[in-house]
MMTF fields as JSON, N, C-alpha, C and O atoms, coordinates in Angstrom:
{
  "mmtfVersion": "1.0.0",
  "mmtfProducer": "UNKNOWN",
  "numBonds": 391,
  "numAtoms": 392,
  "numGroups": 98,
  "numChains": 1,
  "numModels": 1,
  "chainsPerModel": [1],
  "groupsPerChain": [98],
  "chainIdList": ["A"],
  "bondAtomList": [4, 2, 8, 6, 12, 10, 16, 14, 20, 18, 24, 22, 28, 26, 32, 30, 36, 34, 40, 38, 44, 42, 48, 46, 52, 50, 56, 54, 60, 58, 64, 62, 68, 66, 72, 70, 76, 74, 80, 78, 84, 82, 88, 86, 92, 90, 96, 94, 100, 98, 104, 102, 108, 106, 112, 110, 116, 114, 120, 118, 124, 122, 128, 126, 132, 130, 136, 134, 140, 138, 144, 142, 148, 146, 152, 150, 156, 154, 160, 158, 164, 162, 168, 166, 172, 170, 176, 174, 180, 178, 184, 182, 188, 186, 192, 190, 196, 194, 200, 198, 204, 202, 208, 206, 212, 210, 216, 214, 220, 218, 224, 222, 228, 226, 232, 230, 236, 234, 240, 238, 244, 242, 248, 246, 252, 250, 256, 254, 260, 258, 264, 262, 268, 266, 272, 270, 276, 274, 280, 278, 284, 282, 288, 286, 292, 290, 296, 294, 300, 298, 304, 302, 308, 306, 312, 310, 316, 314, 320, 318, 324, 322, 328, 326, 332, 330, 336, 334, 340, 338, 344, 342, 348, 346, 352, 350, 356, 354, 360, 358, 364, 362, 368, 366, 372, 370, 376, 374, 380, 378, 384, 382, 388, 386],
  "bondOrderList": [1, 1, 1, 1, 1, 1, 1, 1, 1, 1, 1, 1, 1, 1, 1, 1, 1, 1, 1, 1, 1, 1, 1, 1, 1, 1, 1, 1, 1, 1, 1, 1, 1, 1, 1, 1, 1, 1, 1, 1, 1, 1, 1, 1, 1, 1, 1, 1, 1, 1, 1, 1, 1, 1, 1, 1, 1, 1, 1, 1, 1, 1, 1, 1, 1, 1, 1, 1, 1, 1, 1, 1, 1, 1, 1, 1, 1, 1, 1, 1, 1, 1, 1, 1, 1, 1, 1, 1, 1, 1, 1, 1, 1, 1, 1, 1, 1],
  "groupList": [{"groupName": "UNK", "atomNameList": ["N", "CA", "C", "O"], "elementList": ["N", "C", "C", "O"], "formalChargeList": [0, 0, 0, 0], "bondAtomList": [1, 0, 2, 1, 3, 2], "bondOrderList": [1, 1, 2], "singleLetterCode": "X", "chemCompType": "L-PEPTIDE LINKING"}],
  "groupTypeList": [0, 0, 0, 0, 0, 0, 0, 0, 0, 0, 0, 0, 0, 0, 0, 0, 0, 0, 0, 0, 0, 0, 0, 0, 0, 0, 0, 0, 0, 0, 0, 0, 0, 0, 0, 0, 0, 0, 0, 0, 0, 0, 0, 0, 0, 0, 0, 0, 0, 0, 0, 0, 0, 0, 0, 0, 0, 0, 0, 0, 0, 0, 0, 0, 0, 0, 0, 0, 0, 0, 0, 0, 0, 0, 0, 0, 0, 0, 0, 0, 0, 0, 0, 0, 0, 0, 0, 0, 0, 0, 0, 0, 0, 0, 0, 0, 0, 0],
  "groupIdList": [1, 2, 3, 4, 5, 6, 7, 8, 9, 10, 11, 12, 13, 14, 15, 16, 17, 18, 19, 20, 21, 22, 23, 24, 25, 26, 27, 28, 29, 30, 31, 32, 33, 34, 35, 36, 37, 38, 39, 40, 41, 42, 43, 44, 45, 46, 47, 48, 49, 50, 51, 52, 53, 54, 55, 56, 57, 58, 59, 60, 61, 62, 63, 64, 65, 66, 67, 68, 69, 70, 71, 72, 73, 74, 75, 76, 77, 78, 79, 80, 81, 82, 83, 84, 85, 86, 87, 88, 89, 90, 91, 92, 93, 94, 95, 96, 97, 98],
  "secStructList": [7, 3, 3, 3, 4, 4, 4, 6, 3, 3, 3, 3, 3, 7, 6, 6, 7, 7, 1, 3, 3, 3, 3, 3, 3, 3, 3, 3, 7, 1, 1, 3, 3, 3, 3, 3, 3, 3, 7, 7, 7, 6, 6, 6, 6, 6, 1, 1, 2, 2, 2, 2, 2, 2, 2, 2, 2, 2, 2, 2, 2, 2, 2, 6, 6, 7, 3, 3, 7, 7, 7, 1, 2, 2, 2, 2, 2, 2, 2, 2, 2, 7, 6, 6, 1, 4, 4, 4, 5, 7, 7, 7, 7, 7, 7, 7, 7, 7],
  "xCoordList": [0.838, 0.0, 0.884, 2.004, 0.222, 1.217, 0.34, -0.642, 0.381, -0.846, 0.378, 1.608, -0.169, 0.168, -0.421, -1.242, 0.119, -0.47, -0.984, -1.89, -0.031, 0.016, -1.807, -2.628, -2.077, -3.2, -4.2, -5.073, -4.027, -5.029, -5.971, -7.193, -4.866, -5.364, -4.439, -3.257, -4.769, -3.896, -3.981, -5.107, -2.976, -2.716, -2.352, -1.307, -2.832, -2.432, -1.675, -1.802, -0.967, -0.257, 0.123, 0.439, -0.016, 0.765, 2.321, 3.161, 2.608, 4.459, 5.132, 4.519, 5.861, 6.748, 5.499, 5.694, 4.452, 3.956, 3.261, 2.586, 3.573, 3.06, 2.125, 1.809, 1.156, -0.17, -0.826, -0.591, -1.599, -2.487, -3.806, -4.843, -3.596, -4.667, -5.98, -6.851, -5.859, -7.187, -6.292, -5.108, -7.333, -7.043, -8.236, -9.393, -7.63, -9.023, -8.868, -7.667, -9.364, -9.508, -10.084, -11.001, -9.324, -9.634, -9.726, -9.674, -9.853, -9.782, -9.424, -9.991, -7.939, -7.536, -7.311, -6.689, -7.915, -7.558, -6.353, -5.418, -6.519, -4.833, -6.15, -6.395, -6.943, -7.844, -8.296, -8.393, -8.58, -10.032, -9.327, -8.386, -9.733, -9.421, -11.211, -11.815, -11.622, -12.582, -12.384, -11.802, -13.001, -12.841, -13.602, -14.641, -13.54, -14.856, -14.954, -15.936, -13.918, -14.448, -13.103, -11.91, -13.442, -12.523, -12.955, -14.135, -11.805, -12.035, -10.732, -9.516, -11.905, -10.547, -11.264, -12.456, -10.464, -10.518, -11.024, -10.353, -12.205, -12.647, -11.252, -11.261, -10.325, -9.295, -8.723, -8.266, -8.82, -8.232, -9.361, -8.826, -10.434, -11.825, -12.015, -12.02, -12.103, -12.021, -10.594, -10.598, -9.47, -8.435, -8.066, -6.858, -8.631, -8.189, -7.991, -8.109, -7.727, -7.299, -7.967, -7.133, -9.481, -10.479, -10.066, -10.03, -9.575, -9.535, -8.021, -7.812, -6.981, -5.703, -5.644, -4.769, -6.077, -6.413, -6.933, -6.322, -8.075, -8.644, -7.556, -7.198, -6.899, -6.105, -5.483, -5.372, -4.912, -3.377, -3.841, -3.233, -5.117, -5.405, -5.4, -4.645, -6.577, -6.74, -5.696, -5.595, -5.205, -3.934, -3.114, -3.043, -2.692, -1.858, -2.748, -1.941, -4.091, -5.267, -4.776, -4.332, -5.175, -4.595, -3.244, -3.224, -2.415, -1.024, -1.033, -0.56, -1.626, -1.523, -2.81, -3.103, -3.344, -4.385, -5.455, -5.999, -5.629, -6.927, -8.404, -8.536, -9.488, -10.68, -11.281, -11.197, -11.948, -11.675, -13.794, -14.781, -13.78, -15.077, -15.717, -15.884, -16.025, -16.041, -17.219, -17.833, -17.749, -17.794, -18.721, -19.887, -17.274, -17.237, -17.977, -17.751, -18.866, -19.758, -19.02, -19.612, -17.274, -16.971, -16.395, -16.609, -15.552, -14.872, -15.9, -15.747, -17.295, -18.202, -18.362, -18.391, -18.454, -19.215, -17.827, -17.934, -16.829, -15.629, -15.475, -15.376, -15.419, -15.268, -16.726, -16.527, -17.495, -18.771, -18.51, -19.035, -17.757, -17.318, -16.315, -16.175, -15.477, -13.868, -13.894, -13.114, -14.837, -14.759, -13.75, -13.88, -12.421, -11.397, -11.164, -10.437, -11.877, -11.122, -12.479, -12.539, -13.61, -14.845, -14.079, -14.58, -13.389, -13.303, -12.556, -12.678, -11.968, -11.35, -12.566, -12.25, -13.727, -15.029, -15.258, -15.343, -15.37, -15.833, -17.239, -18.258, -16.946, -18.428, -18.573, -17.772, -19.602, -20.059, -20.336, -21.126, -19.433, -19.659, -20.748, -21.131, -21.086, -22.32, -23.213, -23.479, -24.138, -25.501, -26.15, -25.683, -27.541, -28.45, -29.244, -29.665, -29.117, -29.872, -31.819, -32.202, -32.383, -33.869, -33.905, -34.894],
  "yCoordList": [-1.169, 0.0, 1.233, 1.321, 2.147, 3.259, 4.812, 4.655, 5.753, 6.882, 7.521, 7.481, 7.842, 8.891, 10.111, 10.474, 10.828, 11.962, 13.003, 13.831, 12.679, 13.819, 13.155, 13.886, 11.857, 11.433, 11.041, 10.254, 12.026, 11.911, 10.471, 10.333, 9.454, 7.975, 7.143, 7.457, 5.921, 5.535, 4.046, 3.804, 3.26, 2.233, 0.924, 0.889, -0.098, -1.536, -2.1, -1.549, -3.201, -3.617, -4.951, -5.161, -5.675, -6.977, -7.421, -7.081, -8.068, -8.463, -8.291, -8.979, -7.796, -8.201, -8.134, -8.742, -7.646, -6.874, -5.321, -4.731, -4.986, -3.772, -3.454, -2.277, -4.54, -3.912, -3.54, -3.871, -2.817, -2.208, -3.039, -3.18, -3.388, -4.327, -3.873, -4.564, -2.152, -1.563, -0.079, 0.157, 0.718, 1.963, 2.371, 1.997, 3.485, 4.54, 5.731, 5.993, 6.453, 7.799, 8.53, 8.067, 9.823, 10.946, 12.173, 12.527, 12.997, 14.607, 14.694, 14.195, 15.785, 15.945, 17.209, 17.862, 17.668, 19.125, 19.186, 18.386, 20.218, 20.203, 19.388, 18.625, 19.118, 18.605, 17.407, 16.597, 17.118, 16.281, 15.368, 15.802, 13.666, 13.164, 12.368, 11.915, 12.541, 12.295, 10.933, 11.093, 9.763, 9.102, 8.833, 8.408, 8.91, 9.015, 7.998, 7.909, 6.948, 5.973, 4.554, 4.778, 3.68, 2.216, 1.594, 1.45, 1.157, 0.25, -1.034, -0.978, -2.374, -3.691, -4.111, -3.849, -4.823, -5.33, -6.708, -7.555, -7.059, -8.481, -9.732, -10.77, -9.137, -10.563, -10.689, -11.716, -9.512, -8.979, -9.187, -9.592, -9.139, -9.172, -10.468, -11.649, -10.21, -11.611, -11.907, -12.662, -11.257, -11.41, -10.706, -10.748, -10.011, -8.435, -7.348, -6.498, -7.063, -6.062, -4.712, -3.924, -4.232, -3.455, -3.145, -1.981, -4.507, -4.313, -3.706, -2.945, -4.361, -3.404, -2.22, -1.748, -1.335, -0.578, 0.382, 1.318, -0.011, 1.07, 1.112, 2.205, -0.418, -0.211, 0.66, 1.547, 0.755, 1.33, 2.943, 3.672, 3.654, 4.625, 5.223, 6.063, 4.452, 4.9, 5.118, 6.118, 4.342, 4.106, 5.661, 6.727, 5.367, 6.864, 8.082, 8.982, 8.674, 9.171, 9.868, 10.974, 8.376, 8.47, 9.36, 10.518, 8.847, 9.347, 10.675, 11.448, 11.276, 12.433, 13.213, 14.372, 12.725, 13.509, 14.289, 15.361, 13.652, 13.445, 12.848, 11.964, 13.693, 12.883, 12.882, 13.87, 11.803, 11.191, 11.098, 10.871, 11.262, 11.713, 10.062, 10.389, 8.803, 8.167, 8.218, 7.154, 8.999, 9.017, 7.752, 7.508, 7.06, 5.733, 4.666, 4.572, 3.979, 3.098, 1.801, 0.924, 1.811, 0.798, 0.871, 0.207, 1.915, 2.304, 2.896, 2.508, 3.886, 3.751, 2.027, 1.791, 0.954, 0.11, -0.903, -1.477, -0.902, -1.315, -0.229, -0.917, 0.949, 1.328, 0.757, 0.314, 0.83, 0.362, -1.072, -1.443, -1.729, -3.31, -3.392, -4.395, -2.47, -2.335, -0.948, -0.005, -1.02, -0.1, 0.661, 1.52, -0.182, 0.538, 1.831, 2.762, 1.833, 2.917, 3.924, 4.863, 3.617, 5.011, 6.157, 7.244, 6.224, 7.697, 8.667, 9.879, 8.324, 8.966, 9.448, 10.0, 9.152, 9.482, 11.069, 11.404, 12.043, 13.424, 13.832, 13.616, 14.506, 14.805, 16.353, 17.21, 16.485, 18.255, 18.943, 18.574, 20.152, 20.873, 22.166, 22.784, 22.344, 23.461, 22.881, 21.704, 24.099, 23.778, 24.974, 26.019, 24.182, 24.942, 25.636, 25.252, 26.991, 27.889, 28.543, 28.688, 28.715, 28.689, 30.286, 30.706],
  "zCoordList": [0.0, 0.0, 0.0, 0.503, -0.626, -0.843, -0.885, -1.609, -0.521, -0.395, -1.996, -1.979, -2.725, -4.224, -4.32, -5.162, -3.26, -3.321, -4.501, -4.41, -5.77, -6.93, -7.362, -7.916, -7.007, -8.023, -7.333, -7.702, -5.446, -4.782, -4.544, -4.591, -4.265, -4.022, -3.413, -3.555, -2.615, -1.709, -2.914, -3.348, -3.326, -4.084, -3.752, -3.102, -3.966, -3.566, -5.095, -6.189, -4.828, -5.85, -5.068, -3.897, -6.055, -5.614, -5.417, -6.251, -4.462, -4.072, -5.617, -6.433, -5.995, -7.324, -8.251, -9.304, -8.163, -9.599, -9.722, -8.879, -10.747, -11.136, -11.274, -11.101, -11.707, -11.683, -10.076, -8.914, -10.668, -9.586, -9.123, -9.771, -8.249, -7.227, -6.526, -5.997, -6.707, -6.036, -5.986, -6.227, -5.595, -5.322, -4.553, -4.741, -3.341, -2.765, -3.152, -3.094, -3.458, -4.161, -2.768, -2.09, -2.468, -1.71, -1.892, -3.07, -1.086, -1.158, 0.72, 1.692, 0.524, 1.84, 1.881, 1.044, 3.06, 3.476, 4.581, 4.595, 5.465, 6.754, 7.474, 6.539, 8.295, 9.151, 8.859, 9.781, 7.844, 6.934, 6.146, 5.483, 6.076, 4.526, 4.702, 5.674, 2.982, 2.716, 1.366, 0.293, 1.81, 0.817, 0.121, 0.625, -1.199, -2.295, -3.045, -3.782, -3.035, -4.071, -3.836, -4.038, -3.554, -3.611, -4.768, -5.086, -5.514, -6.605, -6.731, -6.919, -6.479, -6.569, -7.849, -8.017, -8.83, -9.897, -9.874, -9.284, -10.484, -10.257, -9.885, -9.224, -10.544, -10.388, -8.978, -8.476, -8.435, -6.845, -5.921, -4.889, -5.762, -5.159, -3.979, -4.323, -3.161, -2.366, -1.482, -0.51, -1.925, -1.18, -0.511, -0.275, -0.059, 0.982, 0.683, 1.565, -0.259, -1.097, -0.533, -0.087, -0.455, 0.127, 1.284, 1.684, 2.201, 3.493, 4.025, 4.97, 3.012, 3.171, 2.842, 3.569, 2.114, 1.786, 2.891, 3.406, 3.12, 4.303, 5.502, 5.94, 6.163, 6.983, 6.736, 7.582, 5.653, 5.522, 5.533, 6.317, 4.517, 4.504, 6.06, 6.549, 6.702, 8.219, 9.423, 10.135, 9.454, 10.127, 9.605, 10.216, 8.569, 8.292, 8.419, 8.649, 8.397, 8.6, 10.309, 10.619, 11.317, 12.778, 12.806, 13.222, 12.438, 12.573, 12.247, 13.08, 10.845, 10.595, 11.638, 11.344, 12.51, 13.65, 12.498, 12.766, 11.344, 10.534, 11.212, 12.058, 10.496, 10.818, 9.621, 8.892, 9.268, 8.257, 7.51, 8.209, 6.581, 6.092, 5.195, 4.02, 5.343, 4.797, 3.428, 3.514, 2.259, 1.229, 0.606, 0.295, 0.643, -0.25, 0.923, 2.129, 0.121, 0.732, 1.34, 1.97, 0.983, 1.285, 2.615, 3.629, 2.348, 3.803, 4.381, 5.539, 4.389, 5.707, 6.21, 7.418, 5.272, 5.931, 6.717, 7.8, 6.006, 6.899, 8.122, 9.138, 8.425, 9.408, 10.51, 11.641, 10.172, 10.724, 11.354, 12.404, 10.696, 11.105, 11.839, 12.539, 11.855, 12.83, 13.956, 13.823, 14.962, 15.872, 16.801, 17.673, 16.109, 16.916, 15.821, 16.166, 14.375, 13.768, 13.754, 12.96, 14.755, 14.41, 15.146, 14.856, 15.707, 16.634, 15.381, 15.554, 14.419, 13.802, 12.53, 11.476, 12.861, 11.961, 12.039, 13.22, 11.245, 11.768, 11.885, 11.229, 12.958, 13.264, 13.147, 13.52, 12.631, 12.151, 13.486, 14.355, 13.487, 14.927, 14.976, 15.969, 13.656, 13.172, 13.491, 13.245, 14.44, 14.868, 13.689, 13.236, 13.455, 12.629, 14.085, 15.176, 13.225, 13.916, 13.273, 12.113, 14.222, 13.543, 12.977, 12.376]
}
């Protein structure tokens, strides 16, 4: 796993190959990473790929004291399944006023 910042996506690849195994696509501010879209390739699907991915995103997310906007239906529903990584979920601090 590798975050590519110039192309705004964090990348999986297999041991000793080049091709690309999945990617998460983001948008990061100094505060915020928002993830908008995971894509594993039918041939990758089933082997973890999704799930390394979010680790690796989140984890570095933590480290950088990010809170993290999940977007993408995959990483809301993996974070939803791994409760050690909800605290890093953001929560809107604007109250609507009448």
């Amino acid at each position: 796993m590798r975050d590519v910042p110039e192309s705004k996506r964090y990348e999986a690849r297999v041991e000793g190959q080049s091709e690309i195994a999945g990617v998460a696509e983001y948008l990061r501010t100094a505060e915020l990473i928002a993830f908008v879209h995971t894509e594993v390739p039918p041939k990758y699907e089933g082997r973890g790929v999704g799930a390394a991915l979010a680790r690796a995103a989140l984890d570095e997310a933590r480290a950088a004291n990010l809170r993290v906007l999940a977007i993408c239906p995959f990483f809301a529903g993996w974070i939803a399944r791994h409760p050690d990584y909800r605290d890093l979920v953001y929560q809107s601090r604007s109250k609507v006023t009448d």
